[in-house]
C-alpha positions in Angstrom: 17.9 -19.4 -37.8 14.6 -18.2 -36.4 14.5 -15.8 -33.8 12.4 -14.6 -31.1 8.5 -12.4 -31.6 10.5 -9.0 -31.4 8.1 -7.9 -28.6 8.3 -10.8 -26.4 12.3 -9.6 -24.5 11.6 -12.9 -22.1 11.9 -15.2 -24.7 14.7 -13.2 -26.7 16.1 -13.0 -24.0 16.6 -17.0 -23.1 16.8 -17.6 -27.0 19.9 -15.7 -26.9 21.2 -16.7 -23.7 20.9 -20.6 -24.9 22.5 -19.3 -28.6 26.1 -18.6 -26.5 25.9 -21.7 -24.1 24.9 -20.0 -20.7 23.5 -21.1 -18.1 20.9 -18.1 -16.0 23.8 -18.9 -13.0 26.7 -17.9 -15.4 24.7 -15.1 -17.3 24.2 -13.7 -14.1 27.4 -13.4 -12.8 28.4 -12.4 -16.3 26.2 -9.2 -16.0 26.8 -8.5 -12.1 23.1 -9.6 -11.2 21.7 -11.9 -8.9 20.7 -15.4 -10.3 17.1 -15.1 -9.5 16.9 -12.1 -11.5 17.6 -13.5 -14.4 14.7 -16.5 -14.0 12.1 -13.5 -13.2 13.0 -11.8 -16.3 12.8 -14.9 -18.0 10.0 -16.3 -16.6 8.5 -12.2 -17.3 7.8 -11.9 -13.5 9.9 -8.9 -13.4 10.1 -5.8 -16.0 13.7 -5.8 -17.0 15.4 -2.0 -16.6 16.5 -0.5 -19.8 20.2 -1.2 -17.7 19.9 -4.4 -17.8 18.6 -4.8 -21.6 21.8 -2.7 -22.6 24.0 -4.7 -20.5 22.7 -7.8 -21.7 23.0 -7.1 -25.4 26.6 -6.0 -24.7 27.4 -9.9 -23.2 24.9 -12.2 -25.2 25.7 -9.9 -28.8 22.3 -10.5 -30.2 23.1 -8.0 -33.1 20.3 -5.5 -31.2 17.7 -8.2 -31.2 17.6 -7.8 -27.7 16.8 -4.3 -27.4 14.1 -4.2 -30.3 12.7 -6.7 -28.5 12.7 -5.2 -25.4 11.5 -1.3 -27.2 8.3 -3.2 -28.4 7.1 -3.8 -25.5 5.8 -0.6 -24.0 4.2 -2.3 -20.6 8.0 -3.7 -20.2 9.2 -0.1 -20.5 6.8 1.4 -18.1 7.1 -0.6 -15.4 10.7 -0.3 -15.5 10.8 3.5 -15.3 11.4 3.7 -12.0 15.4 3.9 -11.4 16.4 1.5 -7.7 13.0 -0.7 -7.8 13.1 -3.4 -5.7 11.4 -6.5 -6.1 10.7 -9.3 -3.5 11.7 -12.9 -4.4 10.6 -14.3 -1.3 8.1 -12.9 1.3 7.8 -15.1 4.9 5.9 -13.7 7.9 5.1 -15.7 10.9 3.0 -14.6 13.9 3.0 -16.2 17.3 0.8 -15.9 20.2 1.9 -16.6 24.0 0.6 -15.3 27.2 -1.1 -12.2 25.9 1.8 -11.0 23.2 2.2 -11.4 20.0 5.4 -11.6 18.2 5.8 -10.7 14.3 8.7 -11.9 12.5 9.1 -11.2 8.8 11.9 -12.4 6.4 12.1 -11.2 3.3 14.5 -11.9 -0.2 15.1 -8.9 -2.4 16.3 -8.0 -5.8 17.3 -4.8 -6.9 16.4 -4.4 -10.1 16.6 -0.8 -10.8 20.1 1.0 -12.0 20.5 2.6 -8.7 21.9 1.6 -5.5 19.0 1.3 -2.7 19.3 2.6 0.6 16.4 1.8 2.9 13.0 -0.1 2.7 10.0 1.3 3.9 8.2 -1.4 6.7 4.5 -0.7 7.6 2.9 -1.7 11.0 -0.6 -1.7 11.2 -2.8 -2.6 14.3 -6.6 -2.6 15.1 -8.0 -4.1 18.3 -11.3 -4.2 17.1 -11.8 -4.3 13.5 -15.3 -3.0 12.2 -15.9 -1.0 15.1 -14.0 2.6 14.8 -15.3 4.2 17.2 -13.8 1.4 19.8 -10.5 1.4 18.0 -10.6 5.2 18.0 -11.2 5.2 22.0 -8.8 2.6 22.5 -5.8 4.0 21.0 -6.4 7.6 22.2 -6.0 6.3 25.6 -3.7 3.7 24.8 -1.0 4.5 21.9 1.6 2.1 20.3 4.2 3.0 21.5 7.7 2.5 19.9 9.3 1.4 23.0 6.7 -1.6 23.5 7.1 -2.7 19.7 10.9 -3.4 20.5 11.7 -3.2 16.7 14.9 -5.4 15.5 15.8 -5.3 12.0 18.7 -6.9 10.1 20.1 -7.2 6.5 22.2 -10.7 5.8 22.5 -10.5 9.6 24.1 -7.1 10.0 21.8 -4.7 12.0 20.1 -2.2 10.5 19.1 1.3 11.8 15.5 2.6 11.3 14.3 6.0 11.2 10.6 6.6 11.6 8.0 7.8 9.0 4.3 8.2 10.5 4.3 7.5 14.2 0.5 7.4 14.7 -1.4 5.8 17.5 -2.2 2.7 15.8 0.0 2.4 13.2 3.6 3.3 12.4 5.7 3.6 9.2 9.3 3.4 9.2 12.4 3.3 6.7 14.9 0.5 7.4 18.2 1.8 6.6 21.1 0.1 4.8 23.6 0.7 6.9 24.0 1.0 11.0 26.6 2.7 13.3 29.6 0.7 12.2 29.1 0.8 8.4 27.2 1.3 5.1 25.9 -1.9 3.2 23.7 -0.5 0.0 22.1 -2.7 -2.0 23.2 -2.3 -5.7 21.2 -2.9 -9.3 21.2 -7.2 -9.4 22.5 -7.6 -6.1 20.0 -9.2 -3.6 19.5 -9.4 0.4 17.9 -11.1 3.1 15.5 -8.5 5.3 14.6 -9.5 8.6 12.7 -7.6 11.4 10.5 -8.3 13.6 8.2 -6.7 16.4 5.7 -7.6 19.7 2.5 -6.5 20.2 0.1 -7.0 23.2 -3.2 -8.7 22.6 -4.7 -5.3 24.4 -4.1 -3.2 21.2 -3.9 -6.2 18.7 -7.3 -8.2 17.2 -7.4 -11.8 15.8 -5.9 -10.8 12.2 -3.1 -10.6 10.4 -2.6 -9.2 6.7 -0.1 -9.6 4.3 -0.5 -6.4 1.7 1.6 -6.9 -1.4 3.0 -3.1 -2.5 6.3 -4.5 -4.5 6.4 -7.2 -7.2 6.7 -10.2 -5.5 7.5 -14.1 -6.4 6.0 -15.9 -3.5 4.3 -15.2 0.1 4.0 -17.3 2.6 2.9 -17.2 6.2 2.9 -19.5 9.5 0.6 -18.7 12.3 1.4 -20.4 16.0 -0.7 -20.8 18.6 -1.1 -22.5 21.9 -2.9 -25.7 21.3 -5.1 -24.9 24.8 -6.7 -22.2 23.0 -8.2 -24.8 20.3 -7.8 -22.0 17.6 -9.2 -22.1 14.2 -7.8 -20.2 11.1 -9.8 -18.8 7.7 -8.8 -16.1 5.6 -9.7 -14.3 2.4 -8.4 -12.4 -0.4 -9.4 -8.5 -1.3 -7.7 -7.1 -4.6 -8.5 -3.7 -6.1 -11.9 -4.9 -7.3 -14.8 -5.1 -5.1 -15.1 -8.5 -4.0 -13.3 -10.1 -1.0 -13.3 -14.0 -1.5 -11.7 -16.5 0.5 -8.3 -17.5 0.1 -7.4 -19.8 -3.0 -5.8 -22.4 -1.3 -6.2 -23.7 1.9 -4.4 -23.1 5.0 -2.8 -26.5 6.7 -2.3 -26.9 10.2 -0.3 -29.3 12.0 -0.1 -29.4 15.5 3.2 -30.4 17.4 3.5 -30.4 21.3 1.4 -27.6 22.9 1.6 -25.7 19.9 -0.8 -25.5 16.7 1.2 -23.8 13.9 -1.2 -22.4 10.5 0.7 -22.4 7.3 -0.6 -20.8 4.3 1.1 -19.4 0.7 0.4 -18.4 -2.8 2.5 -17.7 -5.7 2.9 -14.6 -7.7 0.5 -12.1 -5.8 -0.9 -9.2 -7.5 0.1 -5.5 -6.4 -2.4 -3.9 -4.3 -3.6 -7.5 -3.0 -4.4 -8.1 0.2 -4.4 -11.7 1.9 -6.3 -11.0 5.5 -5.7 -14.2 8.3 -8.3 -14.4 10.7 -8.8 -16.9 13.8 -10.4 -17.4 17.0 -10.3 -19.4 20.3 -12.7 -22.5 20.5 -12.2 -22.6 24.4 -14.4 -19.9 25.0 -11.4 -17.0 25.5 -12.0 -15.2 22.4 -10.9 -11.9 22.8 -13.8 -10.2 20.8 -17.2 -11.0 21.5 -18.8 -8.8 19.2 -20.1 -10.0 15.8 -17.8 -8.5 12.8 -19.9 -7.4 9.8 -19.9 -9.2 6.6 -16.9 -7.4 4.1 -18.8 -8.7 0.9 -18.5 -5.3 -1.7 -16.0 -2.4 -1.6 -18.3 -0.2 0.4 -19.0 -2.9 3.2 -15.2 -3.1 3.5 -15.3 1.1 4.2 -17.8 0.9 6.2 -16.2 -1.6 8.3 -13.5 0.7 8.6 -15.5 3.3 9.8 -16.0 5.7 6.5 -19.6 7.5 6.6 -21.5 5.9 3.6 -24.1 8.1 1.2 -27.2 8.6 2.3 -26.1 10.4 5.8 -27.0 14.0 6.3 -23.5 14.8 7.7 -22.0 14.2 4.1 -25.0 16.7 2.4 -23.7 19.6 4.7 -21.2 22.5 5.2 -18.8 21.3 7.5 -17.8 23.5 10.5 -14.6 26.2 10.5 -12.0 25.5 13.4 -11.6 28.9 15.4 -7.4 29.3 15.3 -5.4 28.7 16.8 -8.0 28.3 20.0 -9.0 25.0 18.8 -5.5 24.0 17.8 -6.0 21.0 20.4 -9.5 19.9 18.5 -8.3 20.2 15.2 -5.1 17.9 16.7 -7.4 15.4 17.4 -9.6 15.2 14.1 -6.4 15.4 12.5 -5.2 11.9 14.5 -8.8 10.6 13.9 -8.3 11.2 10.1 -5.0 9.3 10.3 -6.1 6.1 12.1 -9.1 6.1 9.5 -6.6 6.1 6.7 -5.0 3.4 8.4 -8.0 1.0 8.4 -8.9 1.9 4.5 -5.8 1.1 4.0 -5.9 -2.4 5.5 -8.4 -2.8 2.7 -7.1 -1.7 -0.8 -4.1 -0.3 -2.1 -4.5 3.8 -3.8 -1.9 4.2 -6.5 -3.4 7.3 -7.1 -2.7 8.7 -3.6 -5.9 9.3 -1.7 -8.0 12.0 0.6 -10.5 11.8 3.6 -12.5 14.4 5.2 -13.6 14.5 8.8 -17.5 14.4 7.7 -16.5 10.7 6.1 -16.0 9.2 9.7 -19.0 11.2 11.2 -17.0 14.9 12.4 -18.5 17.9 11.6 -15.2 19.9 11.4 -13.6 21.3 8.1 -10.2 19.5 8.4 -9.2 16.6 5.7 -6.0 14.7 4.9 -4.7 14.2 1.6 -1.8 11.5 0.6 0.0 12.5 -3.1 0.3 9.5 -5.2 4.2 9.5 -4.3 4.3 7.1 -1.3 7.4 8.5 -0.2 5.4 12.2 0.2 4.5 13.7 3.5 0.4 13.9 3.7 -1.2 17.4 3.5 -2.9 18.7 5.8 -6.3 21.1 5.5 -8.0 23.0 8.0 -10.7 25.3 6.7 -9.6 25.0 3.0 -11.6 27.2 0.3 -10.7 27.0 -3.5 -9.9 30.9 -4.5 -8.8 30.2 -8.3 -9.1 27.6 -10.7 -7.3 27.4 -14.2 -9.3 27.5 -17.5 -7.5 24.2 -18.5 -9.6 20.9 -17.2 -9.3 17.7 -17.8 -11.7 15.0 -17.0 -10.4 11.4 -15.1 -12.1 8.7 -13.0 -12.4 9.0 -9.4 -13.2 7.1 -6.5 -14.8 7.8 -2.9 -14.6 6.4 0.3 -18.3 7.1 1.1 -19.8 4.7 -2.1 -16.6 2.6 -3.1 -18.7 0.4 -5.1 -18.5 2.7 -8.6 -15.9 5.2 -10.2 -17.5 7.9 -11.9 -15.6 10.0 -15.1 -15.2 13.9 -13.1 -14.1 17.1 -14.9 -12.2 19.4 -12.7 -9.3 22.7 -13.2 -5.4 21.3 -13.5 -4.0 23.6 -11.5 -6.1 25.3 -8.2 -5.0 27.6 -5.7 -6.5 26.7 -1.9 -6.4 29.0 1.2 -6.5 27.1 4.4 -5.9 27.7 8.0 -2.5 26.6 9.9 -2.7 25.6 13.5 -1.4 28.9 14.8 -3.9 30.8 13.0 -2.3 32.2 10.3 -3.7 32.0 6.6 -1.5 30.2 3.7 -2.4 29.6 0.0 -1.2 26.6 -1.6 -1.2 26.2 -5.3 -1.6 22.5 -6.6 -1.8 21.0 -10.0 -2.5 17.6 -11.8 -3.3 14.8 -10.0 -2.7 16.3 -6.6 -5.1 19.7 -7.4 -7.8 16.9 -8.4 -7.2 15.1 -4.9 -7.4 18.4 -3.0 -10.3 19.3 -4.9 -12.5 16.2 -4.0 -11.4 16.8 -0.3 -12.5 20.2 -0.5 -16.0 19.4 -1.9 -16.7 16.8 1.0 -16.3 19.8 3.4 -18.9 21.7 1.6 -21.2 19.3 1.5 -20.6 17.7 -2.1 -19.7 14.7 -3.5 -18.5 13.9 -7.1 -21.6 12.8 -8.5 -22.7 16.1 -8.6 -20.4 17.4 -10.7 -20.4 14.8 -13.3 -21.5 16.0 -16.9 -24.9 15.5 -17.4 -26.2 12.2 -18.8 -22.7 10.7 -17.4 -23.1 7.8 -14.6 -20.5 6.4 -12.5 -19.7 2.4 -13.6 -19.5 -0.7 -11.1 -15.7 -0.8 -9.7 -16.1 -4.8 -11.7 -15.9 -2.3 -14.5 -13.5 -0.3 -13.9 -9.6 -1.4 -14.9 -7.6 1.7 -13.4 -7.8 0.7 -9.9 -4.0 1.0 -8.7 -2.7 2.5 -11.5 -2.0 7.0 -11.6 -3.7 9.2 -13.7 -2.3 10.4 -16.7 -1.5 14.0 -18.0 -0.8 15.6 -21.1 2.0 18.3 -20.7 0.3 21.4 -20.5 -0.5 25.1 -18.9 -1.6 23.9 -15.6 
């Protein structure tokens, strides 16, 4: 009887599963796991967890052909590392404009498809009244926050309510964890079991532009989303797609419309997205009521998408200088507000491209001359440092050298050597000195933060004869460095 390549587990997988007479419905409820789960494995849309390999080899008895199949594939094995991953079956958002407020509804169909029972899901909400124009957002949203109590935040799992604990409350942005449980109860979700997420949110048309973006962070089956609008307004929808390369294109299929009543609704979806993709809706009002006047720039290359977002590009004198020291803690309040700056910045980069590699920004990259500089560890769930005056003291002997990226020419990635483990003295807000020690990925991070606020760049320290390659070129975008055990 012939069997299955040994590396392809998919097919193994539905070779065996056929062999005993199973339907994916009764394999599934033979192994505890949702239905779905077992098309997406089959269908190699999701990684299977070395759980769920061992679990099926014990029901289907493939003789082990199952898990050398499933060993031979290294990029299967990787990608299910990660114990409680979830994955997203079914992504739906839909927007709705009426009398100056928008309302955002999102429902979404997970898997769990880790070995561990999950426990919250992390909900980002982005805004930007005027996008391409920082220093209006900026103004904007210092005298004008979102607010939590204007949002009005509901979330619910299968209907039950869910409680929500926030992350990053920011002026224009806010990250929150939606929690599996609520004041009556507990409801995880466990490995193969699946749930239907629902929240939604309001947002006035005073802190909220003509966009909406869908950002795909998990593995994900299909997205859809349904824009409504007043039919008075005559609105027209476009949209385009930006992935981890450099070009933003439009969308690959076409959003219909269909107009019912006094109401134009905007549908649009695509089937399985890419991570780090980013599908961007944009509209405005025929009538004459648009609510921005001002002509957006063209986001045709990476750097035209920073710029836009208000990231100083090379060539400005501000980038080619030592930036200035905060006295503390008598300019706690001005280093506060470069340190809220810094955030709202991150926020619009982000809009634009995922960073599975974590990611830094220094106040000379939006145009302030102050030695202060954010950096986000590759770990999502991490808390962002914070660096105010920051001045490498020590560096190991042990380097290493790996690509990197900036926000100021986002259009190449050069090859950069730089010390594994660094120690750092900065400045807290109260005036007191600390030394922070960092290694790896993060010390390399730190270290590119820490050059921007002394007036360097990573060009210069590229090895001689070494030039940095188009991002076209490049095939690590969203993916984290690598590091051999060692000293550092």
């Amino acid at each position: 009887m012939a069997t299955p390549h040994p590396a392809d587990f998919p097919a193994a997988l539905a070779h065996w599963r056929e062999q005993r007479r199973l339907t994916k419905k009764a394999l599934a409820e033979a192994m505890g796991f949702d239905p779905s789960y077992i098309s997406h494995v089959e269908s190699g849309r999701y990684p299977a967890s070395e759980e769920f390999v061992r679990l099926a080899e014990r029901k289907l008895s493939s003789g082990g052909d199952l898990w050398r199949s499933w060993q031979k594939a290294p990029a299967a094995q990787a990608s299910s590392a990660g114990s409680g991953e979830l994955f997203v079956d079914l992504d739906h958002a839909e927007l709705s404009y009426r009398e100056g407020v928008y309302t955002a509804s999102m429902r979404r169909h997970v898997v769990n498809g880790g070995h561990e029972p999950v426990t919250r899901y992390l909900v980002r909400i982005s805004v930007d009244r005027f996008p391409g124009h920082p220093d209006l957002s900026n103004e904007l949203y210092r005298e004008r926050p979102l607010t939590w109590e204007r949002l009005n935040l509901t979330a619910s799992c299968d209907g039950e309510p869910m409680a929500w604990v926030p992350k990053h409350d920011r002026d224009s942005f806010k990250e929150v964890w939606l929690s599996f449980e609520n004041e009556h109860s507990m409801f995880p979700l466990y490995p193969g079991q699946s749930a239907r997420l629902e929240y939604s949110y309001v947002v006035g048309a005073d802190q909220w532009g003509q966009w909406f973006q869908r950002a795909i962070r998990l593995p994900t089956r299909a997205v859809s989303v349904e824009l409504r609008f007043p039919t008075s307004l005559e609105p027209v929808v476009w949209g385009t797609e930006t992935s981890t390369t450099a070009s933003a294109v439009p969308l690959r299929s076409a959003v219909q419309s269909r107009r019912q009543g006094g109401e134009t609704s905007f549908a649009w979806h695509t089937n399985d997205p890419p991570i780090g993709a980013r599908y961007r809706l944009e509209w405005r009002w025929r009538n004459g009521s648009d609510q921005d006047s001002d002509t957006r720039p063209p986001l045709r290359t990476a750097s035209d998408r920073m710029r836009a977002a208000g990231i100083v590009q090379e060539g400005e004198e501000i980038l080619t200088r030592t930036a200035r020291l905060f006295r503390l803690p008598t300019e706690a309040s001005d280093a506060d507000e470069v340190i809220d700056q810094l955030h709202r910045a991150v926020q619009r980069v982000r809009d634009h491209h995922h960073f599975g590699k974590g990611m830094g920004l220094a106040a000379p990259q939006i145009g302030i001359d102050r030695a202060a500089a954010l950096v986000f560890p590759p770990d999502p769930d991490s808390t962002p440092l914070v660096l105010l005056n920051p001045v490498i003291i020590s560096e190991s002997s042990e380097s290493d050298s790996q690509y990197e990226g900036c926000l100021s020419f986002f259009d190449v990635r050069g090859v950069v050597p730089r010390a594994r483990r660094i120690e750092v003295e900065h400045t807290l807000l109260d005036g007191s000195t600390a030394i922070t020690v960092f290694a790896d990925a993060l010390a390399r991070l730190v270290a590119h933060e820490v050059d921007h606020l002394h007036g360097m760049v990573y060009k210069e320290r590229m090895t001689d004869g070494v030039k940095p390659i188009p991002v076209e070129e490049y095939r690590g975008s969203g993916k984290s460095w690598s590091y051999e055990r060692g000293t550092a």
